[in-house]
MDAnalysis code that builds the backbone (N, CA, C; Angstrom):
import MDAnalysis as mda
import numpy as np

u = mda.Universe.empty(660, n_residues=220, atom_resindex=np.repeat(np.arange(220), 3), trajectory=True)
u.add_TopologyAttr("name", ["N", "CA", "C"] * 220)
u.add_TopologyAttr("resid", np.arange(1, 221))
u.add_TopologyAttr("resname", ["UNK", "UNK", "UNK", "UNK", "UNK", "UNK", "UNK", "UNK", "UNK", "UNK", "UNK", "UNK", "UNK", "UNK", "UNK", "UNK", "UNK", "UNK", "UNK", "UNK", "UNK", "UNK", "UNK", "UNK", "UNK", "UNK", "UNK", "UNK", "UNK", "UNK", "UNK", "UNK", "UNK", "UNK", "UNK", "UNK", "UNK", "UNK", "UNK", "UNK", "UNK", "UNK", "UNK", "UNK", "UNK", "UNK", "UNK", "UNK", "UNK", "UNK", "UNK", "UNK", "UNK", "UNK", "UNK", "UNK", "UNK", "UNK", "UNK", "UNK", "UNK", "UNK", "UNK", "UNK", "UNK", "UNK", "UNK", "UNK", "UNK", "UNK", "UNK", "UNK", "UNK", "UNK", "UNK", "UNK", "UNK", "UNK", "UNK", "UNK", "UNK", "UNK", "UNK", "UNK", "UNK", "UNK", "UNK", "UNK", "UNK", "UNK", "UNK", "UNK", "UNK", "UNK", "UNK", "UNK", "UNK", "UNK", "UNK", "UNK", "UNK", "UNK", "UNK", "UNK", "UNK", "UNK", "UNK", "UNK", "UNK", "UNK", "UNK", "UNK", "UNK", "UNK", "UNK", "UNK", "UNK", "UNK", "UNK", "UNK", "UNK", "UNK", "UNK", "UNK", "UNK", "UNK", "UNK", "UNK", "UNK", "UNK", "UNK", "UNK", "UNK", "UNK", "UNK", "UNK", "UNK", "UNK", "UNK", "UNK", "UNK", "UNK", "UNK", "UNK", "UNK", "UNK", "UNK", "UNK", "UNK", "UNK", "UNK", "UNK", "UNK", "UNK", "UNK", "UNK", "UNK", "UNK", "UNK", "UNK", "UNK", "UNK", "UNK", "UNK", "UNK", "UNK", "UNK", "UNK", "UNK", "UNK", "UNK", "UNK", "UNK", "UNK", "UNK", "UNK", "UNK", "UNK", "UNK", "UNK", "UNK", "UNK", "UNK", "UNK", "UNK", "UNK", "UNK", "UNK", "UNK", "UNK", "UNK", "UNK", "UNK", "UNK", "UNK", "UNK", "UNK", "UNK", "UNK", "UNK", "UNK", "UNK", "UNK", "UNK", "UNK", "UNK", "UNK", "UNK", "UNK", "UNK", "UNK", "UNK", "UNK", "UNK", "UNK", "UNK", "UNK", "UNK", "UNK", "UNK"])
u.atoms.positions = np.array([
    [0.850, -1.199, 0.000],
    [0.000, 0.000, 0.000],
    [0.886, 1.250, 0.000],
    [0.145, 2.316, -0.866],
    [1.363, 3.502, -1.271],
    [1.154, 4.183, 0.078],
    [2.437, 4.737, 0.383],
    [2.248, 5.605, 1.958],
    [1.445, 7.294, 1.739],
    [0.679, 7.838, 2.265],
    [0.084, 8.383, 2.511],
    [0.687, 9.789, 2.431],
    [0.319, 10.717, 2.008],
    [1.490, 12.054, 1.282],
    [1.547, 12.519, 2.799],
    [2.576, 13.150, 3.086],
    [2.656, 14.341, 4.184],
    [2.058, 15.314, 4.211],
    [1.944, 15.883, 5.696],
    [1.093, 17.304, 5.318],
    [1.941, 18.087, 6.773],
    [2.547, 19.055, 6.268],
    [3.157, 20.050, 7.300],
    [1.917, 21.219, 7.774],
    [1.669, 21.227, 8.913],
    [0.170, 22.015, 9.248],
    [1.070, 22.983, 9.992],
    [1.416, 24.668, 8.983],
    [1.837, 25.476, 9.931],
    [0.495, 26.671, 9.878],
    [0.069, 27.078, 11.486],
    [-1.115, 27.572, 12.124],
    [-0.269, 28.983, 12.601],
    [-1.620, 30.035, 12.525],
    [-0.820, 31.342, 13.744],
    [-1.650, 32.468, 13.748],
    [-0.846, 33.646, 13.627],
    [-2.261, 34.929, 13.660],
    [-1.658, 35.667, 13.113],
    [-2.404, 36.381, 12.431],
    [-2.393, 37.467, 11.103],
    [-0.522, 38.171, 11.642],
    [0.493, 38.109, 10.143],
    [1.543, 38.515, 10.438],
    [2.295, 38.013, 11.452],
    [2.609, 37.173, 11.583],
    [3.265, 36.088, 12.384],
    [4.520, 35.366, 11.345],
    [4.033, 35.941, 10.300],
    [5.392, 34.945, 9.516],
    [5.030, 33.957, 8.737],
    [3.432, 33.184, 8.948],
    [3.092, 31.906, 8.197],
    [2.944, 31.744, 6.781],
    [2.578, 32.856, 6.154],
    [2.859, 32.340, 4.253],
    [4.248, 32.609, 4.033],
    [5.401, 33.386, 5.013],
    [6.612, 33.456, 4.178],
    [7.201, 31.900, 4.426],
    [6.947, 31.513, 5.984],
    [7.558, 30.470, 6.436],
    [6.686, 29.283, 5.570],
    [5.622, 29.093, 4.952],
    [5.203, 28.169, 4.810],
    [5.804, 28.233, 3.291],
    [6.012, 28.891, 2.579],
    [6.624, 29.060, 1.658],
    [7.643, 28.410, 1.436],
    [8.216, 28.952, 2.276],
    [9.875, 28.675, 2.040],
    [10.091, 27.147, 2.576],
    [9.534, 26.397, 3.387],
    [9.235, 25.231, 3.876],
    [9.330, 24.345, 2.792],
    [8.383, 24.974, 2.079],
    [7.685, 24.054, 0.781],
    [8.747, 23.601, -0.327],
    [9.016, 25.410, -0.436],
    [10.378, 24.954, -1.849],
    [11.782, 24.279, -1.272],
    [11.789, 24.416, 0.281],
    [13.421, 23.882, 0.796],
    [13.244, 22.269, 0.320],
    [11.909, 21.399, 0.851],
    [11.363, 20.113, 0.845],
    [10.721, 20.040, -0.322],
    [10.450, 20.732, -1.249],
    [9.903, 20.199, -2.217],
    [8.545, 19.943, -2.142],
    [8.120, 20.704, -1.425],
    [6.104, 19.938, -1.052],
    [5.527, 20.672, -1.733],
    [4.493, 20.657, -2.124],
    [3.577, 21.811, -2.820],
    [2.988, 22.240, -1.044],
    [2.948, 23.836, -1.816],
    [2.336, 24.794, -0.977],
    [0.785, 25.397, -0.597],
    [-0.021, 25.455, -0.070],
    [-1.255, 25.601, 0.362],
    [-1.692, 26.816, 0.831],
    [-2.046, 27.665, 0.844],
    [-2.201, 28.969, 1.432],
    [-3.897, 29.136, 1.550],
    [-4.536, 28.691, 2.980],
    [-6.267, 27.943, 3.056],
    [-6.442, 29.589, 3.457],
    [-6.107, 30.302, 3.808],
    [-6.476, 31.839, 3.664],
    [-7.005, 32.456, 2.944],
    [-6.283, 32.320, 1.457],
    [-6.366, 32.384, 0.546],
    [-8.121, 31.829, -0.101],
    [-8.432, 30.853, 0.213],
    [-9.303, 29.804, -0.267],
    [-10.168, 30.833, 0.320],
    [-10.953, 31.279, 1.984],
    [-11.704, 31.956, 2.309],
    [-11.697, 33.519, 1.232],
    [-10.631, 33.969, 1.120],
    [-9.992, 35.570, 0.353],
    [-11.391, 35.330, -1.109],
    [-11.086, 33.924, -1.525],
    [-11.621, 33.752, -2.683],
    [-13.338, 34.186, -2.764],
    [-13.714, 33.148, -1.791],
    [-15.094, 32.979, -1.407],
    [-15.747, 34.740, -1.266],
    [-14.768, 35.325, 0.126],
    [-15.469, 36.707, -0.479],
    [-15.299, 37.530, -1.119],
    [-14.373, 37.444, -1.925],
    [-14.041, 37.982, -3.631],
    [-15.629, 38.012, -4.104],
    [-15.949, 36.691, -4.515],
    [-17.066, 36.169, -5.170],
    [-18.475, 36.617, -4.252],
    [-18.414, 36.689, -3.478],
    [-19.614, 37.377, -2.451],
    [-19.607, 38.747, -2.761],
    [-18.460, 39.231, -2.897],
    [-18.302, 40.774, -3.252],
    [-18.578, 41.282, -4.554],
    [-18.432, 40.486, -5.122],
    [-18.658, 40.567, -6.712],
    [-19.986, 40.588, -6.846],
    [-20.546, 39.219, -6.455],
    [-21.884, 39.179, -7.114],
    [-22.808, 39.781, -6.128],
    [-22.573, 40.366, -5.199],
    [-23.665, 41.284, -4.125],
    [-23.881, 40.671, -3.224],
    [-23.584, 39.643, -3.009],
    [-23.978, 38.834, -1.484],
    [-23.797, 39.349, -0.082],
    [-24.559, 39.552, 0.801],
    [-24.688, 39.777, 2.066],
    [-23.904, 38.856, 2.579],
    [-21.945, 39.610, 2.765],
    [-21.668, 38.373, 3.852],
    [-22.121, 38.639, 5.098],
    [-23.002, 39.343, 5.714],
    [-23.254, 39.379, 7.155],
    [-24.431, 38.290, 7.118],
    [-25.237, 38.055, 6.253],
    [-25.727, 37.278, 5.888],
    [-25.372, 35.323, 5.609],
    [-25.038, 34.542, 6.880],
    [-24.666, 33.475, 6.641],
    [-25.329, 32.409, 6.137],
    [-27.074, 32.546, 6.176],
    [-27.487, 31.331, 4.863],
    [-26.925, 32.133, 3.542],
    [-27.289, 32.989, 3.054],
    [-26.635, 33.770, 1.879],
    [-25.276, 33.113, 1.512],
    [-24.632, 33.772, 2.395],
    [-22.761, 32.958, 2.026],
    [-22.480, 31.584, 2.077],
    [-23.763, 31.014, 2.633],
    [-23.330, 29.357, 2.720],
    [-24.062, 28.615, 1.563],
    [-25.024, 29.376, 0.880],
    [-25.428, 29.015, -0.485],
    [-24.867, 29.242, -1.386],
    [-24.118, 30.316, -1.237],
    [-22.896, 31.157, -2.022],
    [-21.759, 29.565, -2.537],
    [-20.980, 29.365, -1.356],
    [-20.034, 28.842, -1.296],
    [-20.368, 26.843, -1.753],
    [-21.925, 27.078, -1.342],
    [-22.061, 25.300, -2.006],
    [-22.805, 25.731, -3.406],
    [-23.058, 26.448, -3.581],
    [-22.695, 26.550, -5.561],
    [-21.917, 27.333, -6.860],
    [-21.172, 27.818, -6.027],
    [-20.130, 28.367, -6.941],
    [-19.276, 27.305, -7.438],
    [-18.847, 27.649, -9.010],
    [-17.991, 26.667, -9.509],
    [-16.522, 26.392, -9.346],
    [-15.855, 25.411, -8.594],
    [-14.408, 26.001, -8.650],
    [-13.703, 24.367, -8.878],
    [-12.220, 24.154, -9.239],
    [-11.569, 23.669, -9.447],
    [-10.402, 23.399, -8.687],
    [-9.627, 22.852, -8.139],
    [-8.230, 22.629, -7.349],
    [-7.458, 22.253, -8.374],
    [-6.079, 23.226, -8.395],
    [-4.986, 22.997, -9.390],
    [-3.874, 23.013, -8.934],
    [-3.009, 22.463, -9.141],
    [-1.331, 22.257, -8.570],
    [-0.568, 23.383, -9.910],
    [-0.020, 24.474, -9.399],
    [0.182, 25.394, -10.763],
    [2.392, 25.222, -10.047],
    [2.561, 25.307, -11.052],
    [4.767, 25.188, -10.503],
    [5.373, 26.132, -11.236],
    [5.543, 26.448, -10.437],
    [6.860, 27.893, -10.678],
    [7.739, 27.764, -9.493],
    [8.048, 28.710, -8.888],
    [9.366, 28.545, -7.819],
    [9.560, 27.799, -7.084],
    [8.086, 27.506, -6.572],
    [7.857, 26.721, -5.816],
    [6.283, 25.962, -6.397],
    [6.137, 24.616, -5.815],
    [4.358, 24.720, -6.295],
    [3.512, 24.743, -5.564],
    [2.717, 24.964, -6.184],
    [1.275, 25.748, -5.284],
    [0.124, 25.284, -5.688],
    [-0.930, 24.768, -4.601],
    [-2.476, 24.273, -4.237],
    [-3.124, 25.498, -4.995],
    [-3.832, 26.002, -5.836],
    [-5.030, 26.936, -5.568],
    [-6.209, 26.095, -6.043],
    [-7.107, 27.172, -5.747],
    [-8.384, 27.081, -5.599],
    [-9.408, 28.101, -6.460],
    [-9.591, 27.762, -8.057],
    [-10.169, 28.374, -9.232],
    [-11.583, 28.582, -8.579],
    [-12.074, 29.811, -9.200],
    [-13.144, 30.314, -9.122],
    [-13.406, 30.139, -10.709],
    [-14.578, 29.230, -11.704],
    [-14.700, 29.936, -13.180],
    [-13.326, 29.892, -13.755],
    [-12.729, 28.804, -13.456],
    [-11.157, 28.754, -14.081],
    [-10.840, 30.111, -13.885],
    [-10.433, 30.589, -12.814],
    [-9.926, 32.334, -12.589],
    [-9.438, 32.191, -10.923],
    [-8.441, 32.993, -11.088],
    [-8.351, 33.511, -9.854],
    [-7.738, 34.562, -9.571],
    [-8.226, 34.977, -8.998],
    [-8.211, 36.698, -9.050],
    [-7.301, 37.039, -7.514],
    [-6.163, 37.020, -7.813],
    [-4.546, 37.151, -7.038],
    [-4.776, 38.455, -6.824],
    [-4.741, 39.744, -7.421],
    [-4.815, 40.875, -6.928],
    [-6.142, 41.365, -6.442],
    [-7.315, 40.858, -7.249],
    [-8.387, 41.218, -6.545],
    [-8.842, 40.885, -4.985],
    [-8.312, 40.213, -4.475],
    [-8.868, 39.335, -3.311],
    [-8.103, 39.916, -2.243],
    [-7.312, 40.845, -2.737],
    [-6.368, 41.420, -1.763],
    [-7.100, 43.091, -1.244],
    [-7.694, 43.649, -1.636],
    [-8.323, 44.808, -1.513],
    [-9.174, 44.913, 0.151],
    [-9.005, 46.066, 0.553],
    [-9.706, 45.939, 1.704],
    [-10.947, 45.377, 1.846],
    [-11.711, 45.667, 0.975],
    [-13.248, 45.216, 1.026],
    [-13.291, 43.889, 0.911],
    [-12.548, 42.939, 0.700],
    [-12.755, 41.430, 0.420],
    [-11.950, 41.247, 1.626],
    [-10.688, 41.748, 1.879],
    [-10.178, 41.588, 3.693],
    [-11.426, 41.654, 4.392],
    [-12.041, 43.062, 4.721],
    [-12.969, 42.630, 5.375],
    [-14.333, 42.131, 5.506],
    [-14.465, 41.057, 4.319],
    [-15.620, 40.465, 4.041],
    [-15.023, 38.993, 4.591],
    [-13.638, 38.739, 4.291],
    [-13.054, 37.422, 4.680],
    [-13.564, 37.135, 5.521],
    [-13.137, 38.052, 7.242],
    [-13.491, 37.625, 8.121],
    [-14.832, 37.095, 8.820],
    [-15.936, 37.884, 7.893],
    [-17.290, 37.224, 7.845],
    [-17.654, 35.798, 7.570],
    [-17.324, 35.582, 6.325],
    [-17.302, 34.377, 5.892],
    [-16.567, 33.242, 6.150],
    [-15.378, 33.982, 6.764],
    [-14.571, 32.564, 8.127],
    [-15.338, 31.703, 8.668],
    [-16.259, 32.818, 9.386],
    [-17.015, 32.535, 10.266],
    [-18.274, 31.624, 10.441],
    [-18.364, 31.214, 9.310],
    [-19.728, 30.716, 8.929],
    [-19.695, 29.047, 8.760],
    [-19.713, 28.453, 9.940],
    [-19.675, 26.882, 10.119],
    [-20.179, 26.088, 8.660],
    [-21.105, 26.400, 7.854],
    [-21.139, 25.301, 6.753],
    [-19.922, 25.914, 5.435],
    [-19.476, 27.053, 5.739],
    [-18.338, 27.438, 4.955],
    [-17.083, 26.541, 5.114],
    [-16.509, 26.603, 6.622],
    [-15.283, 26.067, 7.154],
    [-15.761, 24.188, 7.087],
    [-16.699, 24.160, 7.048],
    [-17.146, 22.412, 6.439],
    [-16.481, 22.062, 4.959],
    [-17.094, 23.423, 4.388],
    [-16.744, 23.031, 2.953],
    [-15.668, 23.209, 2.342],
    [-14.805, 24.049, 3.371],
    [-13.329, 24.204, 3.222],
    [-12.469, 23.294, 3.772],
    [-12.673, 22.364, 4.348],
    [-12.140, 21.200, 5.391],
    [-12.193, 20.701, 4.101],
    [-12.739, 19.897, 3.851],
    [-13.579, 18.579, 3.018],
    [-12.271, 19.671, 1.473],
    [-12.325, 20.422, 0.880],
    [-11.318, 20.637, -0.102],
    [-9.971, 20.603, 0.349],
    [-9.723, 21.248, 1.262],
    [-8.612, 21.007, 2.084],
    [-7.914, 20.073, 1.758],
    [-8.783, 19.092, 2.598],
    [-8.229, 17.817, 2.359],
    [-8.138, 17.410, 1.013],
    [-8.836, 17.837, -0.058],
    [-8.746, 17.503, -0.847],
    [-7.464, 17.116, -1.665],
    [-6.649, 18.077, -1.362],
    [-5.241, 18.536, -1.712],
    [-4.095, 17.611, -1.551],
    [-4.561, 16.932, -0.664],
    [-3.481, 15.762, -0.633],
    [-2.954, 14.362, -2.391],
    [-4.018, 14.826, -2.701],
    [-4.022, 14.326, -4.046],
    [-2.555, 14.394, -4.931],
    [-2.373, 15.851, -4.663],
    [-1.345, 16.320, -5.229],
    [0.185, 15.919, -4.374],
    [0.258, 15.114, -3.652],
    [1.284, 14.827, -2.922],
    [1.788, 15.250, -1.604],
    [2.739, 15.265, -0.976],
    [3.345, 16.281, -0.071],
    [3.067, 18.123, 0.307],
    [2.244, 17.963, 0.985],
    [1.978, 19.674, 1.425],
    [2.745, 20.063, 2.716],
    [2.522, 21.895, 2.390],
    [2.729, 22.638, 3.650],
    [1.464, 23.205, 3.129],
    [0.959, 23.048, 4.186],
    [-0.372, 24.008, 4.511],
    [-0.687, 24.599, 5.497],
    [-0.930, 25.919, 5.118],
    [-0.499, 26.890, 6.098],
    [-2.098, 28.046, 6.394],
    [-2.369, 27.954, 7.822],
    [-3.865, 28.599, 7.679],
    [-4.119, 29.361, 9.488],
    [-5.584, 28.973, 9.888],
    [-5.619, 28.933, 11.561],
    [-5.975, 27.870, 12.135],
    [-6.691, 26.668, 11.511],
    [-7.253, 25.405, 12.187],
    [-6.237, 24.214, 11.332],
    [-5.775, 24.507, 10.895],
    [-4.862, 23.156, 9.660],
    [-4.494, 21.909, 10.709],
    [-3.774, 22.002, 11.688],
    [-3.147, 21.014, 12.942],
    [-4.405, 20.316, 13.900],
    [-5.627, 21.751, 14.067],
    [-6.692, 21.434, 15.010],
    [-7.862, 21.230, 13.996],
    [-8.232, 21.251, 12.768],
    [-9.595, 20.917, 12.339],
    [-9.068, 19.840, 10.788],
    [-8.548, 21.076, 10.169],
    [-8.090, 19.539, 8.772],
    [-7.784, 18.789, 8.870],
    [-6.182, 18.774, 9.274],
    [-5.865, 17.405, 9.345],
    [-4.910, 17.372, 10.920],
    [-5.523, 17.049, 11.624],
    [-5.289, 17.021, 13.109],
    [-4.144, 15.395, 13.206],
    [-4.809, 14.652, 12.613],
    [-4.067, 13.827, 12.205],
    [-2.505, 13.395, 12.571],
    [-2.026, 14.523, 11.124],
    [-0.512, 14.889, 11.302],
    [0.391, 14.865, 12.357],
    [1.177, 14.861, 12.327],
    [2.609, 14.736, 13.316],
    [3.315, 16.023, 13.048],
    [3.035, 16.588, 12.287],
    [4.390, 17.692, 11.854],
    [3.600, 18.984, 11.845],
    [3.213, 19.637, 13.023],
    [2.497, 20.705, 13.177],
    [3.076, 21.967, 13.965],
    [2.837, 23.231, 13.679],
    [3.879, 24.007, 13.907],
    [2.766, 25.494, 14.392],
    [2.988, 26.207, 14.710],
    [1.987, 27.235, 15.745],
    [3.024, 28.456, 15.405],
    [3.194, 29.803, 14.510],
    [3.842, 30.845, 14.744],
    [2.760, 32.392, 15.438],
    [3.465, 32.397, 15.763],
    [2.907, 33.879, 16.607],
    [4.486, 34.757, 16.907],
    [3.581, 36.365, 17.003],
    [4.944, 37.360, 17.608],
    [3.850, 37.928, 18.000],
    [4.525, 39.120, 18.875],
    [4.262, 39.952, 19.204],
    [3.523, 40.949, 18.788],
    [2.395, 41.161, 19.224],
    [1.179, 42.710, 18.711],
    [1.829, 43.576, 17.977],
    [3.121, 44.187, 18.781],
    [3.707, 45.404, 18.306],
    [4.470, 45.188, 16.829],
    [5.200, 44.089, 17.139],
    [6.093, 43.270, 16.213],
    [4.970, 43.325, 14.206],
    [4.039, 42.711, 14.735],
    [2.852, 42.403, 13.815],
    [2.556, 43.845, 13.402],
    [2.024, 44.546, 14.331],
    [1.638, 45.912, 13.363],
    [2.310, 45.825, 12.767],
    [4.089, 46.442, 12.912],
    [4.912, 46.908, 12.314],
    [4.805, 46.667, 11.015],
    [4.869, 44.721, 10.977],
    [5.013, 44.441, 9.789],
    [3.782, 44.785, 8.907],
    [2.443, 44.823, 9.140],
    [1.326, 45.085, 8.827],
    [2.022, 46.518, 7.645],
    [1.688, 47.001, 8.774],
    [2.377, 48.813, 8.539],
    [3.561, 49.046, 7.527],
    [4.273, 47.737, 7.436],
    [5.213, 48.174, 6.144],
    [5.203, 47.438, 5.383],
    [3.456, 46.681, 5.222],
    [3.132, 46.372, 3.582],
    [2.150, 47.664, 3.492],
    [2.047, 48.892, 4.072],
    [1.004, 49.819, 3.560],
    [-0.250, 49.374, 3.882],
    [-0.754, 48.186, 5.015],
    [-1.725, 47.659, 6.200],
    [-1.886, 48.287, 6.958],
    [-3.332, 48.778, 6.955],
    [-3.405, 49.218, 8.426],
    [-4.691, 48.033, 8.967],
    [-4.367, 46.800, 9.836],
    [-5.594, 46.145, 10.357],
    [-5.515, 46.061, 11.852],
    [-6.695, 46.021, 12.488],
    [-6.924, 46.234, 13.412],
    [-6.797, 44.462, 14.103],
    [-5.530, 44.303, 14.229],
    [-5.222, 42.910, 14.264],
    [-5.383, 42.193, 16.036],
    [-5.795, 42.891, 16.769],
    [-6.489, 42.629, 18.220],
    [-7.722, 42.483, 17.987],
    [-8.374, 43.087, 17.014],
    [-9.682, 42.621, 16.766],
    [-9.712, 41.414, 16.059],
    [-8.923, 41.214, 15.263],
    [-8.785, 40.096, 14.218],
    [-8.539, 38.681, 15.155],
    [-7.729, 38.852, 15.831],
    [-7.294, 37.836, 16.753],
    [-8.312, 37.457, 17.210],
    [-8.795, 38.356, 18.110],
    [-10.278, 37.939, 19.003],
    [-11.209, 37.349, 18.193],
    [-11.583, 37.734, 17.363],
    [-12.701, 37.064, 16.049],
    [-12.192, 36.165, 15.839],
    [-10.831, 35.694, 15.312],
    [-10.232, 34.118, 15.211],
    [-10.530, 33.424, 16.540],
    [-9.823, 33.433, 17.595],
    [-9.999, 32.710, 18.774],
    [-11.197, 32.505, 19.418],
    [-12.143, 33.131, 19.147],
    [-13.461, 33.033, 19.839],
    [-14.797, 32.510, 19.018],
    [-14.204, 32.504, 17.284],
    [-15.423, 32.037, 16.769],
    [-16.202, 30.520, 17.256],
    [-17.347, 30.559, 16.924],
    [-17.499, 28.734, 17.253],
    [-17.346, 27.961, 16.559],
    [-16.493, 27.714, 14.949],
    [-16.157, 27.122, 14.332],
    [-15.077, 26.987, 14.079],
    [-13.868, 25.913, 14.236],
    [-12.962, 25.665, 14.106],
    [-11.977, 27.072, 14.697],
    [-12.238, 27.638, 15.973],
    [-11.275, 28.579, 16.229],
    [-9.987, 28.255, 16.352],
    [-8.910, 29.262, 16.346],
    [-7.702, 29.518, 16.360],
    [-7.075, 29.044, 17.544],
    [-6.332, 28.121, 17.821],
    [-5.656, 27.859, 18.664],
    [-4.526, 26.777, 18.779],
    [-3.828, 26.356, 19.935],
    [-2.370, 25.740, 19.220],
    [-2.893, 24.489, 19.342],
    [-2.629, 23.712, 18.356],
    [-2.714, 22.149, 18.153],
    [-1.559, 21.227, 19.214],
    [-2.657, 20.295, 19.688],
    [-1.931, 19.547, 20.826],
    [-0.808, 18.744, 19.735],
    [0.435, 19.314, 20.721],
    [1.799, 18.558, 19.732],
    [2.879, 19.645, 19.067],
    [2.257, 20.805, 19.063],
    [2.449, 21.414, 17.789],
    [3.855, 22.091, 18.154],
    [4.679, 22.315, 17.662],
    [6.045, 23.367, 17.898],
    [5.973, 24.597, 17.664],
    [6.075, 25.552, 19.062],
    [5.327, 26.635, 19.054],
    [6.822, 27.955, 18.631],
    [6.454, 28.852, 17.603],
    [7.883, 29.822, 17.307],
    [7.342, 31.217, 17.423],
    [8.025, 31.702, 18.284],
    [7.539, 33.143, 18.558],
    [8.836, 33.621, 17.402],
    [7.843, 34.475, 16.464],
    [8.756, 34.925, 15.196],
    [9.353, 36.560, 15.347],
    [8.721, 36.950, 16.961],
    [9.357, 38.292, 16.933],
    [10.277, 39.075, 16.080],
    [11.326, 38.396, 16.752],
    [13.266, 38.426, 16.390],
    [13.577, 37.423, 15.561],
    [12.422, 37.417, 14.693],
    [13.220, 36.085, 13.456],
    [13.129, 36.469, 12.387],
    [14.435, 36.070, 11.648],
    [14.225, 36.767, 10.166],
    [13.569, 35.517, 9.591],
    [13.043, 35.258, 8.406],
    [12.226, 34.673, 7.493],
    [13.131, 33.392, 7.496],
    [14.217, 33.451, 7.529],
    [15.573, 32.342, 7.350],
    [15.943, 31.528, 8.512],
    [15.463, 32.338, 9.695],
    [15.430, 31.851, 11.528],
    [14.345, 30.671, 11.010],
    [13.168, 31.176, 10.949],
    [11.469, 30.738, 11.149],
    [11.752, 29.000, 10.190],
    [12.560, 29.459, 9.173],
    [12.546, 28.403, 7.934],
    [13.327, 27.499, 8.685],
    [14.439, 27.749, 9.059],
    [15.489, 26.840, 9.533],
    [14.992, 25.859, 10.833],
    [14.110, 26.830, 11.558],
    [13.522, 25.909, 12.438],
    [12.169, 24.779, 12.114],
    [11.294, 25.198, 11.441],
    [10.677, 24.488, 10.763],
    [11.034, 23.277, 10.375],
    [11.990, 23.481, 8.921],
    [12.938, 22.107, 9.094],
    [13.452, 21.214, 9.469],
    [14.434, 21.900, 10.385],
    [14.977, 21.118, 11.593],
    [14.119, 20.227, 12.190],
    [13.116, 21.000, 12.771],
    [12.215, 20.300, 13.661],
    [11.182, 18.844, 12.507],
    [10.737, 19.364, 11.356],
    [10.233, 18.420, 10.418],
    [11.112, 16.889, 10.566],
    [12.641, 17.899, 10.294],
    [13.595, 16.337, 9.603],
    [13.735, 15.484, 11.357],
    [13.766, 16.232, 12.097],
    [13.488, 15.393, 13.438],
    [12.528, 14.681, 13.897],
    [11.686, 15.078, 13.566],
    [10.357, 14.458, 13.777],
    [9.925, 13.117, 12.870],
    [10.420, 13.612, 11.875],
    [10.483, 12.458, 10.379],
    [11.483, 11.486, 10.412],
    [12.398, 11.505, 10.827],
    [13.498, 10.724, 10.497],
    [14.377, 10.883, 9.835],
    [14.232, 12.082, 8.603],
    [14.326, 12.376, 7.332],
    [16.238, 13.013, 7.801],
    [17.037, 12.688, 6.836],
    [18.131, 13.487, 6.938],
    [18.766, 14.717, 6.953],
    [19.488, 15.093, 7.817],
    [19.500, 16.392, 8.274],
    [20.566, 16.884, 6.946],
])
């Protein structure tokens, strides 16, 4: 029986380091990359587009079980999981404040994070992942052995916020992660916890690793 692909579940809170570190994870090991953030970004792209009330959660949860989409493994530097809307995906659109803050609505919405589990997982298809989100260790795939928790510091986080030209109100953001009743934010029993304060992108990576090829067996 063929062995079962890996899945690196790195978890944390807004600006903490997790798409650079999950990134760089991916292309050091070779895994395809996952970015389940992203996947919600999409959903209210498409809510935003077509007029949907995300405060409205039957609305967004009818939204999200009939829209058309596709899972594709796309390779360039590294490779990467997405998640097609209409064969499209709209990389710069989904980034705009108004779909930021529609995301967090539609996080929120228990038959959403169902239907994002269930693709999630889907992904394993494609082989070896890092997947990188807030429930990946505690709701997808809990499973796993190789689970990883980044967080820094409030102040630390603005900063960085603040010098992509961000301004989010990321104490609020937190609280809305940790307190929702669906799959909230928190550290997965097991998980290797990295406060990324004082870490450059190359700290965060190196430990990741390390800790993977230890955990794995895999050669250092």
């Amino acid at each position: 029986m063929k062995d079962q692909p890996i899945v690196i579940a790195i978890d944390g809170t807004s600006a903490s380091g997790k798409s650079t570190a999950a990134r760089w994870a991916a292309k050091t090991l070779d895994y395809a990359y996952v970015d389940t953030g992203a996947m919600y970004r999409m959903l209210a792209w498409y809510c935003v587009k077509n007029r949907i009330d995300v405060s409205d959660p039957i609305a967004v949860a009818r939204a999200c079980r009939l829209w058309k989409t596709t899972l594709v493994c796309e390779d360039g530097p590294a490779r990467q999981v997405r998640l097609l809307v209409d064969g499209y995906y709209p990389e710069k659109e989904m980034r705009t404040p108004e779909v930021t803050a529609a995301a967090s609505h539609v996080a929120a919405v228990k038959k959403v994070r169902d239907w994002m589990k269930k693709k999630q997982r889907e992904c394993i298809r494609f082989g070896n992942l890092v997947m990188e989100g807030r429930d990946i260790g505690t709701n997808v795939f809990p499973e796993t052995d190789f689970k990883f928790y980044l967080d820094a510091s409030l102040s630390e986080r603005k900063r960085r916020r603040q010098a992509e030209g961000v301004n989010d109100n990321l104490a609020a953001r937190d609280e809305r992660d940790s307190q929702r009743a669906a799959a909230p934010l928190m550290i997965a029993l097991g998980a290797f916890v990295i406060d990324t304060s004082t870490h450059t992108p190359e700290d965060t990576n190196r430990l990741i690793v390390a800790e993977f090829k230890k955990r794995s067996g895999a050669p250092k």
